[in-house]
N, C-alpha and C positions, 0 to 999 in steps of 0.2 A: 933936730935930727934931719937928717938931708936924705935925699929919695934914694940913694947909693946903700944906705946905712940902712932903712925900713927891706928895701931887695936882699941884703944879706942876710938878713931876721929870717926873713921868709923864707927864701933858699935854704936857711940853717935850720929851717922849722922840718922842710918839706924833704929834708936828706933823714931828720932823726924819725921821723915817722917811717919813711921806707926804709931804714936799718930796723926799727924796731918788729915791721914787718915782716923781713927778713930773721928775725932773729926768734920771733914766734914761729913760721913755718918751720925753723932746722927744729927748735926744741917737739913742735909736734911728732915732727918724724923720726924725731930720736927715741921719744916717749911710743910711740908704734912699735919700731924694731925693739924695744924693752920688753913690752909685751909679746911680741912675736917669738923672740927667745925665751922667757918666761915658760910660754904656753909648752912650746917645746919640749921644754929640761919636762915639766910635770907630764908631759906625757908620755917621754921617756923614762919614768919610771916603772920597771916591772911590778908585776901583781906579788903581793905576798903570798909567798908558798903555803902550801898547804899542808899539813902534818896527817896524813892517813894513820889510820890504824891504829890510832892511840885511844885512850878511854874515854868517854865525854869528863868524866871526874876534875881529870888534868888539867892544872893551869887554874883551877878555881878559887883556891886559899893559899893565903899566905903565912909561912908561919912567923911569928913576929917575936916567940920565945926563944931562938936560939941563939 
């Protein structure tokens, strides 16, 4: 193999490392803003209402006979 041919190894070594790098930092930051919207949407859920002035009874059984 000729000293031409070991430099393009190399060179072809030292490009897929820094793409791979590259391509770790976008996936982090995509997986970030995932979660940043994530957090969001669940936070933006309202509270479930609340039903005043009914009996404590209500809502306790089920009838399973009908």
């Amino acid at each position: 193999m000729d000293v031409n041919g070991i430099a393009n190894v190399a060179s072809t070594l030292a490009d897929v490392g820094t793409s791979q790098a590259v391509s770790l930092a976008v996936l982090k930051k995509a997986i970030d803003f995932g979660t940043e919207s994530a957090t969001a949407l669940i936070e933006a859920i309202p509270p479930a209402p609340t039903t005043p002035n009914l009996p404590a009874h209500l809502g306790q059984n089920i009838n399973t006979s009908a």
